[in-house]
N, C-alpha and C positions, 0 to 999 in steps of 0.2 A: 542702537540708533534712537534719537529721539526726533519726533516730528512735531512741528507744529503746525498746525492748523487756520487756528481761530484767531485771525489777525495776519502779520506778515508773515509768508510762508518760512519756513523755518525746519532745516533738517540739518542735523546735526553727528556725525559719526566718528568716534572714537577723538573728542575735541573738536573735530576740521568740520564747516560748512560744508552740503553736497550742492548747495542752491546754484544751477549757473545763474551768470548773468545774462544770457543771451532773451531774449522771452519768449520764443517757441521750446526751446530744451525745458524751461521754465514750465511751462504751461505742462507739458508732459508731466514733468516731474511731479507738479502740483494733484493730476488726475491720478498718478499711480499713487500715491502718500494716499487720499480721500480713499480710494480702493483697495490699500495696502492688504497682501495675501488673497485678493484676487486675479484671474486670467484677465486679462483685458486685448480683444481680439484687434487685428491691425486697423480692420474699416471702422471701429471705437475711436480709435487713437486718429484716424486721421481726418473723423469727423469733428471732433474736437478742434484741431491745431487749422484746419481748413476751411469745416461745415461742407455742405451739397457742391464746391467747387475746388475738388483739391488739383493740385498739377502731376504733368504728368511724372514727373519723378518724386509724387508724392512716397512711396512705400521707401526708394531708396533713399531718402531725406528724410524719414522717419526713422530708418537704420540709422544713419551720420548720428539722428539727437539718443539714439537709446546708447549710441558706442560713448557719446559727451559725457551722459550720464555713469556709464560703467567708468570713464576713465577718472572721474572728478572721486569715487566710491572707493576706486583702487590708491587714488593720492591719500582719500583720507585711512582707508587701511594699513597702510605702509607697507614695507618692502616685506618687511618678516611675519605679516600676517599668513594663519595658513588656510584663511577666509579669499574665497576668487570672487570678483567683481563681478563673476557670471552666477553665480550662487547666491548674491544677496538679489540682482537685477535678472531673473531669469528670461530664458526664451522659452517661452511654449510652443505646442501646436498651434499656430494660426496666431501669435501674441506674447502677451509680454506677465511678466507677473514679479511685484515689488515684494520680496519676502521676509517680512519685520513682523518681529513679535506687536499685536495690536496692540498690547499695552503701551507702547513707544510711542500709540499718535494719539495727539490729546483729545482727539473726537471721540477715541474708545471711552479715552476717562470721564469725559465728559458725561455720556449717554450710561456711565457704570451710577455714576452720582446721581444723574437724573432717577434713574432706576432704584438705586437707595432711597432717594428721598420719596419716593410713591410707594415703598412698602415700609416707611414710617411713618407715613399718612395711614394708614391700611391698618399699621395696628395703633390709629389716634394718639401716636407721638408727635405733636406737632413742633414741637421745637425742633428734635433732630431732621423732620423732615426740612426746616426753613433750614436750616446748617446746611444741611447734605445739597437742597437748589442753590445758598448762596454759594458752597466749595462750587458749585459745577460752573454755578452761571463766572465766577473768577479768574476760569479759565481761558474769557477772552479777552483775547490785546486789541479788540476791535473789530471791523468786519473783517469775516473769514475771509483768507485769503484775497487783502484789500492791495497787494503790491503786486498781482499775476493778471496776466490779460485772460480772459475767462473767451471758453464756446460754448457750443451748445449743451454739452454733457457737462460742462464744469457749473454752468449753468443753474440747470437743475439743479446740481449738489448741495451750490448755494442756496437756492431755494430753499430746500432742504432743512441745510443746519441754521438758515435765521429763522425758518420755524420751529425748531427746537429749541433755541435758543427764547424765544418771545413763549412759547410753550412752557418752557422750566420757570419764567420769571412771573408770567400769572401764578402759577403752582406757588412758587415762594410768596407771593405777595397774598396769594390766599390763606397760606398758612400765617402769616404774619396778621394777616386781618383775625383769625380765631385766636390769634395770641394777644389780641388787644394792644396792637401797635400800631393802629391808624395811623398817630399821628407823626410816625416814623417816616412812615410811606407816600405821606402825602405830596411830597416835592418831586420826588420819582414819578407818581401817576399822573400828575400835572405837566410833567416833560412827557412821557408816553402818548399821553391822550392827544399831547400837540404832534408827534409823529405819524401816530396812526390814529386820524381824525373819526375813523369810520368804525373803528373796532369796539365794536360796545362792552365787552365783556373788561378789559381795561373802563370804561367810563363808568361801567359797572361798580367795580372795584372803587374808583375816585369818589363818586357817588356817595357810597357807605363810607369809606373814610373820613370824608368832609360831615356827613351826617352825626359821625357817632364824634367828632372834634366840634360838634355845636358850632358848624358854617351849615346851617340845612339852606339858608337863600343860594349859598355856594354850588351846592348839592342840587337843585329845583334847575339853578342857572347852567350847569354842564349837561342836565340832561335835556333842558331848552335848545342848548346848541347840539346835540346828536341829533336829535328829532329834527333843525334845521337840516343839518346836512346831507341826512340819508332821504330826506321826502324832494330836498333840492335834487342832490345829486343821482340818486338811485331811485327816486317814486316809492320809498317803502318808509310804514312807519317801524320803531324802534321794535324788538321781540317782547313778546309776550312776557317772559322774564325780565326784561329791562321795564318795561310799562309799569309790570307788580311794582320795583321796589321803586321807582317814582311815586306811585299812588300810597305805599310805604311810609315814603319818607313824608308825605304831604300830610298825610294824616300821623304823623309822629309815634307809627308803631313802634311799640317797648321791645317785639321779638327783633329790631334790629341792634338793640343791646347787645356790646361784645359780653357772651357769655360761652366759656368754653365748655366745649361739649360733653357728656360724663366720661370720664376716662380720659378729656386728651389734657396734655398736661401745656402749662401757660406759664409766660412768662412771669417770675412775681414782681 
């Protein structure tokens, strides 16, 4: 089986779509793939498709969508498979459990990549670690699962993988900055910084890039508007890290020179 994730939901078995169309079979489907080869207990499942008010024939309309799903598993199986619809979709104690090698949902590949590129950081390869975030961060078609009505557990989840997602894309964009690719990056943290107005560690990043591309007014003016933003909107001024390489960039310090570090290796 292959699953997809990170964008429109997307399962896929021996050729055939498992995806219903309905949107609660859906939503199910979506929570067991994100949990894929875990138990997930009934009162999980029907907080999800429900939340704090499910009906009363919640449990057996929760049966109806697990049988949708087994019968859509068994089309795509076919007739001479000697694989049962109840063995890939199992029934637990108390639950349900989707039983797919992880490697099949691209969340696993995802967080293997991520996990690659932080231990080629680790030993100061900085190139393969930018390779190993950009393979990971490619693997989105957009927001996760942006075509599924979402509850309260699927919820979270998303939470979740758009912070590892925004997670791996500092990573890369830090490793690209020690590779002396400012000026690569610079249109990318110009769209970020306008998404996530508050995040400083992104204005961060844009900051030095613009600095070390000889925009330092550029540089002085983005960190002008964080400082507006967070003392407007939050009462707080900017972190003690972000204050330094302002006072940095004002006084024209040489150590924010892209110089790569001994041993890591840089683009030539």
């Amino acid at each position: 089986m292959n699953i997809q994730l990170l964008g429109p939901l997307n399962a896929v078995l021996s050729d055939t779509s498992i995806v219903p169309e309905a949107a609660k079979p859906r939503q199910l489907l979506a929570l067991m793939t994100v949990r894929a080869g875990q138990v997930l207990p009934v009162p999980l499942l029907m907080q999800e498709l429900w939340g704090d008010h499910p009906p009363r024939s919640a449990v057996t309309t929760l049966q109806t969508y697990v049988l949708q799903l087994r019968r859509l598993i068994g089309a795509a199986l076919g007739p001479d498979s000697t694989l049962a619809p109840k063995e890939v979709l199992l029934t637990r104690h108390g639950g349900y459990q989707l039983q797919v090698p992880q490697v099949s949902v691209d969340t696993y590949e995802f967080e293997r990549l991520v996990a690659a590129g932080r231990r080629a950081e680790d030993r100061a390869d900085d190139e393969a670690a930018s390779a190993a975030y950009r393979e990971a961060l490619s693997l989105w078609r957009g927001p996760a699962l942006v075509d599924v009505r979402t509850g309260p557990v699927l919820d979270v989840e998303l939470t979740r993988l758009e912070e590892s997602r925004l997670g791996a894309l500092e990573l890369r964009i830090e490793a690209d900055l020690r590779l002396g690719r400012h000026t690569r990056v610079l249109t990318e943290l110009a769209t970020l910084t306008g998404y996530h107005p508050l995040h400083e560690n992104l204005h961060a990043q844009c900051m030095l890039a613009l600095h070390r591309s000889g925009r330092r007014w550029q540089a002085l003016e983005v960190y002008k508007t964080l400082r507006g933003r967070l003392v407007e909107e939050l009462g707080l001024e900017p972190s003690a890290r972000v204050r330094k390489l302002h006072q940095a960039i004002l006084a024209a310090d040489p150590r924010l020179d892209p110089v790569p570090a001994p041993g890591r290796q840089a683009a030539a």
